[in-house]
C-alpha positions in Angstrom: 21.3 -36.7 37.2 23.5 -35.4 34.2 22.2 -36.6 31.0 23.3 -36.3 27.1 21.0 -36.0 24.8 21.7 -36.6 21.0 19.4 -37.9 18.0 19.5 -37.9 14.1 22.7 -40.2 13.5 21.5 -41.6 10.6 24.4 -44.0 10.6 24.5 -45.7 7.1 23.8 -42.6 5.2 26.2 -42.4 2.0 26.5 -38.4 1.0 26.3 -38.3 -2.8 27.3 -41.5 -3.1 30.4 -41.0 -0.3 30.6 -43.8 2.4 30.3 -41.5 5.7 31.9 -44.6 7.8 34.9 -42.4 8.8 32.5 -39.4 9.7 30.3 -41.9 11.7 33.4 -43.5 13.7 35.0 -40.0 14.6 31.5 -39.1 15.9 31.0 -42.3 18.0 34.5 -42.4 19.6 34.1 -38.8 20.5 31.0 -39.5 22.4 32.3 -41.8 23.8 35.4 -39.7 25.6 32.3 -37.0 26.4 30.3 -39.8 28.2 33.5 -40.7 30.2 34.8 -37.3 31.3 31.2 -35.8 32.0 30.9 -38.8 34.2 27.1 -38.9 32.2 24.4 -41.6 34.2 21.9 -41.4 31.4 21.9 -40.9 27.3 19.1 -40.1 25.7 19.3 -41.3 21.5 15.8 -39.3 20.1 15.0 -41.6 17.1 17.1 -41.8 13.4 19.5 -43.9 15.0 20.3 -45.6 11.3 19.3 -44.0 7.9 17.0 -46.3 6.6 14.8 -49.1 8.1 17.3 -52.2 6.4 20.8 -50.8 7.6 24.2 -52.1 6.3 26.1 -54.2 8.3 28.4 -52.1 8.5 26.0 -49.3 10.0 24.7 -51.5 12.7 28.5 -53.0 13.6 29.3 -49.3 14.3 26.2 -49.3 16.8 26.4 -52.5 18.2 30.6 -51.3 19.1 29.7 -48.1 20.2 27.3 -49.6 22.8 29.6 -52.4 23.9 32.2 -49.5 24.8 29.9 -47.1 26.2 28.7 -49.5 28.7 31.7 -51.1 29.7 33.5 -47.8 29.8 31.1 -46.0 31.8 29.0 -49.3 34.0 26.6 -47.3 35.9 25.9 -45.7 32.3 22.1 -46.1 31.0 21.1 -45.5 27.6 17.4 -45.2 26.3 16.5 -45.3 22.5 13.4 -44.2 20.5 12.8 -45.2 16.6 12.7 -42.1 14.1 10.8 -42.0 11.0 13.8 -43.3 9.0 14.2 -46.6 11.7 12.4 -49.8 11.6 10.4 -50.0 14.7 10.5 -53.7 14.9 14.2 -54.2 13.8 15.3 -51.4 16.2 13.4 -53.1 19.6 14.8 -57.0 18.5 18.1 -57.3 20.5 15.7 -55.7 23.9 16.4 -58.6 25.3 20.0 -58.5 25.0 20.3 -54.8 25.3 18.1 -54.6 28.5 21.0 -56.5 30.9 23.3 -53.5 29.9 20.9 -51.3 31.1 19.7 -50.0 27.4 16.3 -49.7 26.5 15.0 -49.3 23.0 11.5 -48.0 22.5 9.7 -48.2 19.0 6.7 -50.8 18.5 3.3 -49.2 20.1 2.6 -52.3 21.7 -1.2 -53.3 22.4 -2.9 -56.0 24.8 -5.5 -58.9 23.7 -8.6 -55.7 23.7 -6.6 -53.3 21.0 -5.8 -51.3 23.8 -2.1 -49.2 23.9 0.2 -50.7 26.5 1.2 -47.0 27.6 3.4 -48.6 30.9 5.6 -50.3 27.9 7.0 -46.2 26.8 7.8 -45.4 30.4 11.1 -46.5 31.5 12.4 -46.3 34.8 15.5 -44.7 35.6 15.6 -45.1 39.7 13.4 -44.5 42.3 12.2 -41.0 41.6 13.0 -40.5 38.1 11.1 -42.1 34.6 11.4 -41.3 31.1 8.6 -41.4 28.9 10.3 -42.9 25.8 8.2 -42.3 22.9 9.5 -43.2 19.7 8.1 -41.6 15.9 4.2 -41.9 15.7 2.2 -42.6 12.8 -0.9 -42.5 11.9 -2.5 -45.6 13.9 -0.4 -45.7 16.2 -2.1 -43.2 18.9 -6.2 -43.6 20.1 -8.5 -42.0 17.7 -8.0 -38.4 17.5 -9.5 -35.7 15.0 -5.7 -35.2 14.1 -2.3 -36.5 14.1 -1.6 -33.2 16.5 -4.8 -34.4 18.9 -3.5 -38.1 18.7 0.1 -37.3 20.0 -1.3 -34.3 22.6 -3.5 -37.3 23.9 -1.2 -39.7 24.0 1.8 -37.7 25.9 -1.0 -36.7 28.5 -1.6 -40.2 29.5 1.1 -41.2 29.6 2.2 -38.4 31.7 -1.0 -38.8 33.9 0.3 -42.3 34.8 4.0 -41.7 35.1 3.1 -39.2 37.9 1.5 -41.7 40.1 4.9 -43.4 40.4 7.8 -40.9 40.1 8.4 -37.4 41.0 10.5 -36.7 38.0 9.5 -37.2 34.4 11.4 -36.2 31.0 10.7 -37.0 28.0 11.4 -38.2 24.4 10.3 -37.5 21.2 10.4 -38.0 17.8 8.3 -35.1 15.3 8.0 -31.6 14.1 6.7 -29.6 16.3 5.4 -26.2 16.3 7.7 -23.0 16.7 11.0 -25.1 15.7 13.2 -23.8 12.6 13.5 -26.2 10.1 16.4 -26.0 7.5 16.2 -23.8 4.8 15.5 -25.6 1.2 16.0 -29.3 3.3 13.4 -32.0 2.0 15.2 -34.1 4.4 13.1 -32.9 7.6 9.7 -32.6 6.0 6.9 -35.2 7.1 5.8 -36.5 3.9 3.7 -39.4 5.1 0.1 -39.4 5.4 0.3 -35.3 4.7 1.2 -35.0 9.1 2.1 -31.4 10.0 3.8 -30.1 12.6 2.9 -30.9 16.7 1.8 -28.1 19.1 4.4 -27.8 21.7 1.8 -28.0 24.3 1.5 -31.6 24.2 4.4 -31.6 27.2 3.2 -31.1 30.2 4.9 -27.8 31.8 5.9 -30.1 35.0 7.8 -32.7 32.5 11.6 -31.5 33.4 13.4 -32.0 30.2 12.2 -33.0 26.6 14.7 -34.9 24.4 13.0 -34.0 20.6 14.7 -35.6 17.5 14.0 -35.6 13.6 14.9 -31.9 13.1 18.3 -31.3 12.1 19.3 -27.9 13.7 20.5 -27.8 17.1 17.4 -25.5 19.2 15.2 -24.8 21.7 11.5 -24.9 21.1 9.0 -21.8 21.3 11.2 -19.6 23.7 11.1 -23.0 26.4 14.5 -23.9 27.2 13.6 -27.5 28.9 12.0 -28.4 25.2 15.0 -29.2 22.8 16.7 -30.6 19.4 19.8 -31.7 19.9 20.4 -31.7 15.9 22.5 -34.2 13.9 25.9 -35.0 14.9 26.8 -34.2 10.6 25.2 -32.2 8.6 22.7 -34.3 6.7 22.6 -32.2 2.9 24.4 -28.6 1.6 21.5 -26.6 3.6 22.9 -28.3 6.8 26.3 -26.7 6.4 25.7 -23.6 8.4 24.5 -25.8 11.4 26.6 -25.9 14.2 27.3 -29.7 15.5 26.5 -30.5 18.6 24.7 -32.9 21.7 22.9 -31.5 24.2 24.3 -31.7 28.3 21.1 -31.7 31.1 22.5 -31.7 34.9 19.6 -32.1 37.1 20.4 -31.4 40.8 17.1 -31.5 43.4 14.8 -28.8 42.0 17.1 -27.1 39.0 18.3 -27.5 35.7 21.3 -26.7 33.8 21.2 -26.9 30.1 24.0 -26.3 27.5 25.2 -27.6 23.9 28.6 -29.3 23.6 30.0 -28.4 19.9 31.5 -31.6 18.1 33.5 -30.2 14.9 32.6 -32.6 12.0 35.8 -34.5 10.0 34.0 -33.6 6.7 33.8 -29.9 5.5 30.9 -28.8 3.0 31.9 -26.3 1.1 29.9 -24.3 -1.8 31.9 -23.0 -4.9 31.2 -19.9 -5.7 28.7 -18.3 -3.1 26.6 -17.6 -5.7 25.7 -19.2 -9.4 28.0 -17.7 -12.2 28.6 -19.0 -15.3 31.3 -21.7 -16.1 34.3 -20.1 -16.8 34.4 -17.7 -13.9 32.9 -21.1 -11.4 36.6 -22.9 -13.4 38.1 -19.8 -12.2 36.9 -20.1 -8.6 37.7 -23.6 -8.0 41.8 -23.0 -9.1 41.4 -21.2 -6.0 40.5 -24.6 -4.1 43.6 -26.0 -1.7 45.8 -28.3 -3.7 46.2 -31.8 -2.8 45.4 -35.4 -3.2 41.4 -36.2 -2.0 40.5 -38.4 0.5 38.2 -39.5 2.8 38.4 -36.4 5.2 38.5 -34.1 2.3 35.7 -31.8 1.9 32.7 -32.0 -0.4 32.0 -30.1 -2.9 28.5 -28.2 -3.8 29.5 -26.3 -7.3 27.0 -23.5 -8.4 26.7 -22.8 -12.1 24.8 -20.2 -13.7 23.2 -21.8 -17.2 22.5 -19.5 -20.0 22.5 -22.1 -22.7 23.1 -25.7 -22.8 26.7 -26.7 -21.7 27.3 -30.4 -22.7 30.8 -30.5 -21.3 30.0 -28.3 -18.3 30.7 -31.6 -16.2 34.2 -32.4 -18.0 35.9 -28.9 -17.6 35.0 -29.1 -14.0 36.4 -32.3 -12.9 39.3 -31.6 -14.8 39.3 -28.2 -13.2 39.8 -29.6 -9.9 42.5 -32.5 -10.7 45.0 -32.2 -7.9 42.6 -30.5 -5.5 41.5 -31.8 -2.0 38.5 -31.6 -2.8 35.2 -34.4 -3.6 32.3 -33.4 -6.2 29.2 -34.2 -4.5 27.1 -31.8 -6.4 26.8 -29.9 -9.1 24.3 -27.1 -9.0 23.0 -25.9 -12.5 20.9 -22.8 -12.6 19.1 -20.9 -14.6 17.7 -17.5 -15.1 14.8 -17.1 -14.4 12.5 -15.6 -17.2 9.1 -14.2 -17.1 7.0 -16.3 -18.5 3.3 -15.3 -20.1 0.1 -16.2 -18.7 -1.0 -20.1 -19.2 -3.9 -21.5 -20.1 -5.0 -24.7 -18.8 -5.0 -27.8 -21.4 -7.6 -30.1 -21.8 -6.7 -33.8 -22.3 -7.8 -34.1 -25.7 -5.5 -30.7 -26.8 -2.7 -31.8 -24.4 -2.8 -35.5 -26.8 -2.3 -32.5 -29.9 0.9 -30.9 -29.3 3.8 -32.2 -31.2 6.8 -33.6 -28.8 9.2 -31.3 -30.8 6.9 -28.6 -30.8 6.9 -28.4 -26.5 10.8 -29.2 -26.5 11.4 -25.4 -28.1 9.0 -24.4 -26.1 10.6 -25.6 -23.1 14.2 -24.3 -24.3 12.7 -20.8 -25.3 11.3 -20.3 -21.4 14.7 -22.1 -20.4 17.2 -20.2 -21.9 15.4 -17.3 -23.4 16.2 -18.0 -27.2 13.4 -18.3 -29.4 15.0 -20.7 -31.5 16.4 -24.2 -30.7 19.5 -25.0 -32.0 19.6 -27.0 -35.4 21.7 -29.6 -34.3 20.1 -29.9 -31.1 16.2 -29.7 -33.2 18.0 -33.0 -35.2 18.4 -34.8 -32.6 15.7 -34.5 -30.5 13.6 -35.3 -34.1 16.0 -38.5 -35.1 15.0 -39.1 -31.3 11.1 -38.9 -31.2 11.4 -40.7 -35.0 12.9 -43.9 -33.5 10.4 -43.7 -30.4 7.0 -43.8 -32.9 8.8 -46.8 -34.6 9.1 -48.6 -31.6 5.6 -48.3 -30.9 4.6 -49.4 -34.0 
């Protein structure tokens, strides 16, 4: 059996307000080629398949091709699908029908019977005679049998599902779509984080030590989980935000042969270069000075984006202006621009009640905020007649 396993396309996904179509394409045909020379029977796709749960047309034309190619490219080919957090369940599973006579299989909506009760035989898909997969797609809260926690819920839920797999195949992996414990999560990326319903991370011990290989998605970085080599994030094919741009591409290659297993990562070099400008925040005319460094040229769609780092010491209101001109006739995209601060110790603070918060005067807490900002006790005049003109018109509306 030699299987890929990829996740976290997040096909749609605009970077800064880019269009990542080109990105997306180069990805898709290059899997493609890889699916056709490793001669691959099974691909594994662990949730985030699109970026949002109402994807473009565009983003689900680039699916709905890539698909149509894999399969007639490579016809003994299977393909099996779980939901992410960022997917619509229902939206994902609709063309099943379809899908399922080209031997794909799309797993997302915990189905139950006429009782309430889980149909657990729907997340186990067959892949021949010996082998299953237990296709679980991103959980939430509801979703799983009552359970103390959402850790408990998903521990319990893998274990019967695993319990009833065995009765029928000798060889079970396993997908997934969470945070579990022991996995490195990228540095200062929001992205990753489980916000909904406050769920944490998931004890790797919900996968039973006999399932062969677990195929994890929603974590960006390409790893193995808690020293166990047969537990693994593929990571996202591009990196998702700057604190991605360390990561080293890849999809994940599992040949099975009778009783062993033979893991490795397959590196796929991304179109689209982020770069940061400088290393670290300085102020703006030595950043101006670093980016006449930048590779001269006209920018396009493979060009690299841009992350610029400026060191603020007081306000710069055509910080913006002297950078894009800076950069006129560079191969280079702005996607971001980085302003940051010093940071000052502050004194200690007291905590407000309502009725003194309703006391202090608007102009009053915007010096304060620009003293602890910049460290200048006073406010600039112009700047202190403005922001009065300002508040002025604002009490006249109200009135």
């Amino acid at each position: 059996m030699n299987i890929i396993h990829t996740a976290d396309w997040h096909l749609g996904q605009t970077f800064f307000g880019y269009d990542r179509t080109h990105e997306h394409q180069k990805f898709l045909n290059w899997l493609c080629e890889l699916l056709s020379s490793k001669k691959i029977d099974l691909l594994l796709i662990a949730g985030d398949l699109f970026d949002g749960p109402n994807p473009s047309a565009v983003a689900q034309r680039l699916f709905y091709k890539f698909i149509h190619k894999a399969v007639t490219e490579n016809p003994t080919l299977q393909i099996i699908i779980t939901a992410g957090n960022h997917d619509s369940a229902t939206r994902l599973e609709a063309p099943n029908p379809l899908l399922e006579n080209f031997n794909v299989h799309i797993r997302g909506v915990v189905k139950r019977n006429d009782n309430a009760e889980i149909d657990y035989d729907h997340f186990i898909v067959p892949i021949d005679k010996d082998f299953c997969c237990l296709a679980v797609p991103y959980l939430r809260n509801g979703d799983y049998a009552p359970a103390n926690n959402h850790d408990e819920g998903l521990r319990n839920f893998y274990s019967e599902l695993y319990n009833r797999a065995k009765e029928k195949y000798s060889k079970i992996i396993a997908m997934g779509h969470m945070h579990t414990s022991g996995a490195e999560l990228s540095s200062d990326d929001r992205s990753e984080r489980i916000i909904i319903g406050g769920l944490d991370c998931v004890d790797v011990k919900a996968f039973n030590n006999d399932i062969i290989y677990t195929a994890l998605g929603h974590l960006h970085k390409a790893q193995r989980v808690s020293g166990r080599e047969n537990i693994r994030y593929a990571g996202a094919p591009l990196p998702m935000s700057f604190a991605e741009r360390n990561n080293k591409q890849s999809v994940t290659q599992i040949a099975i042969e009778d009783d062993s297993i033979e893991i490795k990562q397959i590196e796929f070099t991304p179109p689209v270069r982020l770069i940061s400008v400088p290393k670290s925040p300085l102020p703006v005319s030595q950043v101006i000075d670093e980016l006449k460094k930048l590779p001269k040229g006209k920018a396009d769609e493979s060009s690299p984006y841009l992350e610029i780092r400026v060191l603020i010491t007081e306000p710069e209101p055509t910080m913006r202006q002297l950078i894009e001109e800076s950069i006129e006739g560079h191969a280079v995209r702005i996607a971001r621009i980085e302003a940051v601060t010093e940071q000052k110790e502050d004194c200690h603070q007291v905590p407000m009640t309502y009725d003194e918060l309703k006391k202090i005067e608007p102009l009053e807490l915007a010096k304060d905020i620009y003293r602890r900002k910049y460290g200048q006790e006073e406010i600039p005049e112009k700047m202190s007649e403005l922001l009065n003109n300002v508040i002025i018109e604002v009490l006249e509306e109200r009135e």
